[in-house]
C-alpha positions in Angstrom: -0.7 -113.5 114.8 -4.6 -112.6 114.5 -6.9 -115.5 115.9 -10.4 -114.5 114.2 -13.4 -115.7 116.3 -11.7 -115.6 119.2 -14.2 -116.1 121.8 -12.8 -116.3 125.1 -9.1 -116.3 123.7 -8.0 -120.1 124.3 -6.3 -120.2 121.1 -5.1 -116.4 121.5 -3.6 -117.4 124.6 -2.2 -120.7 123.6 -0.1 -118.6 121.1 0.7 -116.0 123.0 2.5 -118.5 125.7 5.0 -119.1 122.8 6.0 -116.0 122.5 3.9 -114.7 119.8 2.3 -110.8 119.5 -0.9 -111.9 119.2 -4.2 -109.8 117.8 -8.0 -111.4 119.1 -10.5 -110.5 117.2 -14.3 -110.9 118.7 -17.5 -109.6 117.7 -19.7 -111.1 121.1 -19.0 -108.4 123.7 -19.6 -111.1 126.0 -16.6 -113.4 125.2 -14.2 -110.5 124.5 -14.8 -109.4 127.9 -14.7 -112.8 129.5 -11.4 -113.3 127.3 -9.8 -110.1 128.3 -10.5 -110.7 131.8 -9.1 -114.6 131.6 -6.3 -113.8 129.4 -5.2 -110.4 131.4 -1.9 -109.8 131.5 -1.0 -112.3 128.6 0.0 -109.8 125.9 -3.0 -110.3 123.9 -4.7 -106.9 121.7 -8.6 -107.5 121.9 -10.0 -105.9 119.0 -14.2 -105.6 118.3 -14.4 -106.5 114.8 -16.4 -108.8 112.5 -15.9 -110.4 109.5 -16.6 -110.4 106.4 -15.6 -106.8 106.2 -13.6 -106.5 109.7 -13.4 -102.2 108.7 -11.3 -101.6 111.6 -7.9 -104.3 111.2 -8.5 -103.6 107.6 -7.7 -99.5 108.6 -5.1 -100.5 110.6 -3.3 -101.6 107.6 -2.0 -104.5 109.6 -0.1 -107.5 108.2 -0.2 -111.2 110.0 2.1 -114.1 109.3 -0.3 -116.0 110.9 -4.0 -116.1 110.9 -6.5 -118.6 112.4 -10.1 -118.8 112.0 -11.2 -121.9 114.2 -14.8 -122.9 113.7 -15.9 -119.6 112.5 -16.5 -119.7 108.9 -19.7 -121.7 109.6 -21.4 -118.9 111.0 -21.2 -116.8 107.6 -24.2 -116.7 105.2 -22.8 -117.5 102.2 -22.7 -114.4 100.3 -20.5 -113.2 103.3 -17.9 -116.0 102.7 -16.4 -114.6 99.8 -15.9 -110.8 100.6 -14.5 -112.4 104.1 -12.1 -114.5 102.3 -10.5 -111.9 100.0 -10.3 -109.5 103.6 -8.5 -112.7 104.8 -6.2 -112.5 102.4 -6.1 -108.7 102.3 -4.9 -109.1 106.2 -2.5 -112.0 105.4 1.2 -110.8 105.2 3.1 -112.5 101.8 5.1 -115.5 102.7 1.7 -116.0 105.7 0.0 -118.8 106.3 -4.4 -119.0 107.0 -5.5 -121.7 109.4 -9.5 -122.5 109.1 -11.6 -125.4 110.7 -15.2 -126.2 109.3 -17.7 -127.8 111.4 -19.5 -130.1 109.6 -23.2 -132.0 111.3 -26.2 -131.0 112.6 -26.7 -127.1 113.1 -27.7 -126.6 117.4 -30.9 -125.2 118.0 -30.8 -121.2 117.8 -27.4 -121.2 116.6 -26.3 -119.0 113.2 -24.7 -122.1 111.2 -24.5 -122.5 107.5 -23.7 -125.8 105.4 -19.9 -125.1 104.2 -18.4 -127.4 102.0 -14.4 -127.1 102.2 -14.2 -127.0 98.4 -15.9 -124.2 98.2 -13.5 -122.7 101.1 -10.6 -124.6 98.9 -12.0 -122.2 95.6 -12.6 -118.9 97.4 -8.8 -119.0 99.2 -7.4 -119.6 96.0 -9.5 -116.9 93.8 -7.8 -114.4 96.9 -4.6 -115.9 95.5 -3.3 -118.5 98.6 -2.6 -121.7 98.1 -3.6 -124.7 99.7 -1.1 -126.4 102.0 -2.8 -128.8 103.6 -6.5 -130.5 103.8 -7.6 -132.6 107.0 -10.4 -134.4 108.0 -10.7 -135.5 111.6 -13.9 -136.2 114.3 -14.8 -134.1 116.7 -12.7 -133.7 120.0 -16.2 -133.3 122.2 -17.0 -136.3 121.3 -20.1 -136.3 119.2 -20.4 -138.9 116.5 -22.7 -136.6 114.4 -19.8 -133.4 114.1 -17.0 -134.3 111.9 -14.1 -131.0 110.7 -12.6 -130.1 108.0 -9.2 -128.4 109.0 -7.4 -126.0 106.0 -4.3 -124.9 105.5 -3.5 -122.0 102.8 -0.2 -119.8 102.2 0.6 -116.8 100.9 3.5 -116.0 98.2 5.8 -114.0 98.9 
């Protein structure tokens, strides 16, 4: 599994409790550190990457059946979205599935956050060749009657 975005690792760890070999990925020194400290022990890899490119996964030559990007996307200009969705894809094993949240609302003061619509998410996944599998709307779980998410769902053939 390779949680993208990973910040302090909640998700990482949440999947890792199952049972999962699980792959963090997180640019912020400050979070992976935080993460690796929290999550210690857990069976969790912390790797410094970034998307769009993420050079050093993408060397590995690694393969994940599961990849999630939770409220990430967002912070990508937009020419970045589409070389980080065909590295996505690159990094998605066949028969894989690709879990992404959007964050939709007002952008936090000094906070990198771009407008993304989820069709254009929905057009990008499926000119890397994945599928969509499921499309979601919900509110937001802090509360905030502003935020709304778009939650995405794409597979890979086998």
């Amino acid at each position: 599994m390779l949680d993208l975005g990973a910040g302090s690792g909640r998700d990482a760890a949440a999947l890792a409790a199952l049972g999962h070999l699980v792959t963090a990925v997180e640019p912020t020194a400050a979070l992976r550190e935080h993460g690796e400290r929290l999550h210690q022990g857990a069976g969790i890899r912390w790797v410094d990457d970034a998307l769009p490119a993420l050079p050093a996964l993408v060397a590995e030559g690694a393969r994940f059946e599961l990849i999630t990007v939770i409220a990430v996307w967002m912070h990508l200009a937009p020419a970045e979205r589409a070389v980080a969705m065909r590295t996505v894809a690159e990094l998605l094993a066949p028969g894989g599935t690709l879990l992404l949240t959007l964050r939709h609302g007002p952008v936090p003061a000094r906070r990198r956050m771009f407008t993304v619509r989820a069709e254009e998410v929905v057009d990008q996944a499926q000119a890397a060749g994945l599928r969509l599998v499921h499309r979601g709307e919900r509110g937001d779980l802090h509360g905030r009657d502003d935020v709304r998410w778009s939650e995405l769902g794409f597979g890979k053939e086998s």
